[in-house]
C-alpha positions in Angstrom: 4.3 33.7 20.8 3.5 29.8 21.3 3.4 27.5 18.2 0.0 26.6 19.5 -3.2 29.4 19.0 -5.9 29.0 21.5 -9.3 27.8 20.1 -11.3 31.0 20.4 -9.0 32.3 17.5 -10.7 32.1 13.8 -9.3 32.8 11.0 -11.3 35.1 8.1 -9.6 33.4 5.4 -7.5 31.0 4.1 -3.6 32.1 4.6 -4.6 34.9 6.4 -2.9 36.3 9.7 -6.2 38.4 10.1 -8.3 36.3 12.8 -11.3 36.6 14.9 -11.5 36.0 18.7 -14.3 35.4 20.6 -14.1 35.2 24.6 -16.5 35.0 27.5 -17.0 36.5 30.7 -19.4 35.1 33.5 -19.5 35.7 37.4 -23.0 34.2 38.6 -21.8 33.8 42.3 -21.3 37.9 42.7 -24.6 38.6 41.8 -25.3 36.9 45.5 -23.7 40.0 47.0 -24.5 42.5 44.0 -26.0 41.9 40.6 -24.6 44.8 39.5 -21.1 44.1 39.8 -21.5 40.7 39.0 -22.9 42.5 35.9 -19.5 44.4 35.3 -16.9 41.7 36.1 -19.1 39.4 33.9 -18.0 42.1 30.6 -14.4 42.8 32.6 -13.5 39.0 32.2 -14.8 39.0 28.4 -12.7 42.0 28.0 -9.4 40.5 30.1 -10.0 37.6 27.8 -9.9 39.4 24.6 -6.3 41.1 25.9 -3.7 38.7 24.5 -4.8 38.7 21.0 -3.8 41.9 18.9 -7.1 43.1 18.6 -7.9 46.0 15.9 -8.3 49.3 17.3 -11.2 52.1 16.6 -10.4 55.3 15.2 -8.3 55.8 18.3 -5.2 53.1 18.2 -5.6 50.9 21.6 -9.5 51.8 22.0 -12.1 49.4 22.5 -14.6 50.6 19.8 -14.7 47.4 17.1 -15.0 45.5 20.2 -18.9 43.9 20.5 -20.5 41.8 23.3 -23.3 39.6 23.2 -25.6 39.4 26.9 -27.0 36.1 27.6 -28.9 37.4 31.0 -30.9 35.2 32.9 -33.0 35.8 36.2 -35.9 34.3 38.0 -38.2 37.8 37.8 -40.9 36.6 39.4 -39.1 35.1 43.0 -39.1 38.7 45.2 -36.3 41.2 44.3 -34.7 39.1 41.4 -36.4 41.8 38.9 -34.9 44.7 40.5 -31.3 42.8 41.2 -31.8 42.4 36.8 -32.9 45.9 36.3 -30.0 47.1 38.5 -27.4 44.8 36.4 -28.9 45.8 33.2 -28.6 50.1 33.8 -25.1 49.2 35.1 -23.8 47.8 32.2 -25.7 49.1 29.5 -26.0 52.6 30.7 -22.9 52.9 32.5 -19.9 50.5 32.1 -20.6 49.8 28.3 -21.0 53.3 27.3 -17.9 54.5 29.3 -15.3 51.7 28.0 -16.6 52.5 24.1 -18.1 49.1 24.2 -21.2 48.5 22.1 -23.9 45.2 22.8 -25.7 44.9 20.0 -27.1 41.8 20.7 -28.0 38.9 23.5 -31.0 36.9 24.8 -32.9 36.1 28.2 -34.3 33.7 30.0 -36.6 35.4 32.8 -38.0 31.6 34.6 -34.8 30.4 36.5 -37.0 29.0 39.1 -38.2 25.2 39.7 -40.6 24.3 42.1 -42.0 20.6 42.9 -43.6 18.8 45.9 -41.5 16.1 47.6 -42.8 12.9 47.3 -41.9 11.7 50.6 -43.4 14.8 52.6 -45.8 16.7 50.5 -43.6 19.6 50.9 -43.5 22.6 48.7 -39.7 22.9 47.4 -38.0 25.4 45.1 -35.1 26.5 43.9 -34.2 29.9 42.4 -30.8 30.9 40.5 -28.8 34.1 41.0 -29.2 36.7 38.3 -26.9 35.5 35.9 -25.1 37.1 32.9 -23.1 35.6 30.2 -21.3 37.7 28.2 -19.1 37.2 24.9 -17.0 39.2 23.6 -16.2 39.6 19.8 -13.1 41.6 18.2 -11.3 41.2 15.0 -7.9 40.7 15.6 -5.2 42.5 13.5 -2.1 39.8 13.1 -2.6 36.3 14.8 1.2 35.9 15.4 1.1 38.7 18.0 -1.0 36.6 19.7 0.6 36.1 23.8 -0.3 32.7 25.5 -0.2 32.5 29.4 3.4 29.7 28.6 6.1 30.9 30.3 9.0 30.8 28.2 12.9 29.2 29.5 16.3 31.3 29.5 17.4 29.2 26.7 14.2 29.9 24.3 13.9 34.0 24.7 17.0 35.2 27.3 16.0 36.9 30.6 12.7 38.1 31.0 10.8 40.1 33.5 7.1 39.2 35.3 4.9 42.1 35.9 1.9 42.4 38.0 -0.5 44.8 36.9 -3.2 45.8 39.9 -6.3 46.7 37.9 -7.9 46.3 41.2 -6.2 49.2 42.9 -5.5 47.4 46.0 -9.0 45.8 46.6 -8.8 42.6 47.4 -12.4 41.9 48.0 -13.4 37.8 48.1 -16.9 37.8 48.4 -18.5 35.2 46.1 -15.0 33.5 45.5 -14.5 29.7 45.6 -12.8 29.9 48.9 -15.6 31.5 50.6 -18.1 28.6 48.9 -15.4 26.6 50.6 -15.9 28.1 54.3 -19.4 28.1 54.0 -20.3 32.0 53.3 -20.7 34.1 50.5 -19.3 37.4 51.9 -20.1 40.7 52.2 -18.3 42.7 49.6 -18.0 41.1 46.0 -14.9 42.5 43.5 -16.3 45.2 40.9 -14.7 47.5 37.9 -14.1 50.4 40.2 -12.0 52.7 37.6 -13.5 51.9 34.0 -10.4 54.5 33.2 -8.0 52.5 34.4 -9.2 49.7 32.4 -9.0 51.6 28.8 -5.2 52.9 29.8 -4.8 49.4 30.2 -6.0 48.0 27.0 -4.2 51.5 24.9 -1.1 49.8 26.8 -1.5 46.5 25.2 -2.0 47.8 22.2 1.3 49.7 21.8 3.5 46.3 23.6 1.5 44.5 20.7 3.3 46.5 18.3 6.7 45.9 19.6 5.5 42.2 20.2 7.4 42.6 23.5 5.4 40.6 26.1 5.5 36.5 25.8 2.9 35.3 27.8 -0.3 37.4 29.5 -2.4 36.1 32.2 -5.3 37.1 34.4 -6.1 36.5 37.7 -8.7 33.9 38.0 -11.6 36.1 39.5 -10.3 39.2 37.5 -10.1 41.5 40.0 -11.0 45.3 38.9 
């Protein structure tokens, strides 16, 4: 464990190795190609976020059932088919995902005018612009002992003895790049956006950190930076 906690990590009380971590998951760009994944990733990332710290456990050791999320969603609902790409994001989280990981949102806000319009000056022309359905989700979990806590540092010989990298595929061989930065890059947005495609896969994953928590094995955890599922 680094000597250094990261900031989302607050302590309950004074002296106490009993923290909690709050983390946030947003993927805007998807939502180009599919609000509803975009939905999913958005509370995948939270999730991924949350997976370093040694977070306390439901009745089950390693579920996800103290976790909470909060949904910041906004959408332009009045621009043509931005209602239905929100409704479509909202029933696949809150219906589906949600419900399947054990994850509970028991709170969140909206913001249903992401729209501007104006006239240019210059031409008299009718301009607008009209944001994506976006969601903002954080993630909330008490977290059981702060000094089990991995950072992404890779550790030298000399500090822990040989260790071994693992790369966990969570996206079972996808390797979809729609709404990535490099297809912003080429110009496009793409045709097939990453999404949770195995909310089964993801729990086994999180019951597995949860038991390497208790041998404190691991050093250092990192995602990758679109958090492919």
């Amino acid at each position: 464990m680094s000597n250094h906690l990261p900031p989302s990590l607050v302590p309950t009380r004074l002296e106490s190795v009993i923290f909690n971590r709050t983390c946030r998951g947003e993927k805007p760009t998807l939502a180009l190609i599919s609000a509803a994944a975009s939905a999913r990733m958005a509370v995948a990332e939270s999730l991924m976020n949350l997976a370093a710290a040694d977070i306390k456990s439901g009745p089950k050791n390693g579920d996800l059932k103290r976790v909470k999320l909060s949904a910041n969603w906004m959408a332009a609902v009045n621009h043509p088919g931005e209602g239905a790409d929100l409704y479509e994001a909202v029933h696949a989280i809150g219906m589906e995902l949600c419900p399947q990981l054990g994850v509970s949102i028991p709170v969140g806000k909206d913001s249903t005018s992401m729209k501007a319009s104006w006239k240019d000056r210059a031409t008299n022309e009718a301009k607008s612009v009209t944001a994506p359905v976006s969601l903002v989700i954080s993630a909330f979990a008490l977290v059981d002992d702060v000094r089990k806590t991995w950072t992404p540092q890779l550790r030298r010989v000399e500090e822990v003895g040989e260790t071994t990298l693992f790369f966990v595929d969570l996206g079972l061989g996808y390797k979809a790049m729609g709404g990535s930065a490099l297809a912003q890059c080429l110009g496009q947005i793409g045709n097939e956006a990453p999404d949770v495609r195995n909310t089964g896969l993801v729990k086994a994953y999180f019951e597995a950190l949860w038991k390497l928590h208790q041998v404190r094995s691991p050093f250092l955890q990192h995602t990758k930076n679109i958090c492919r599922c």
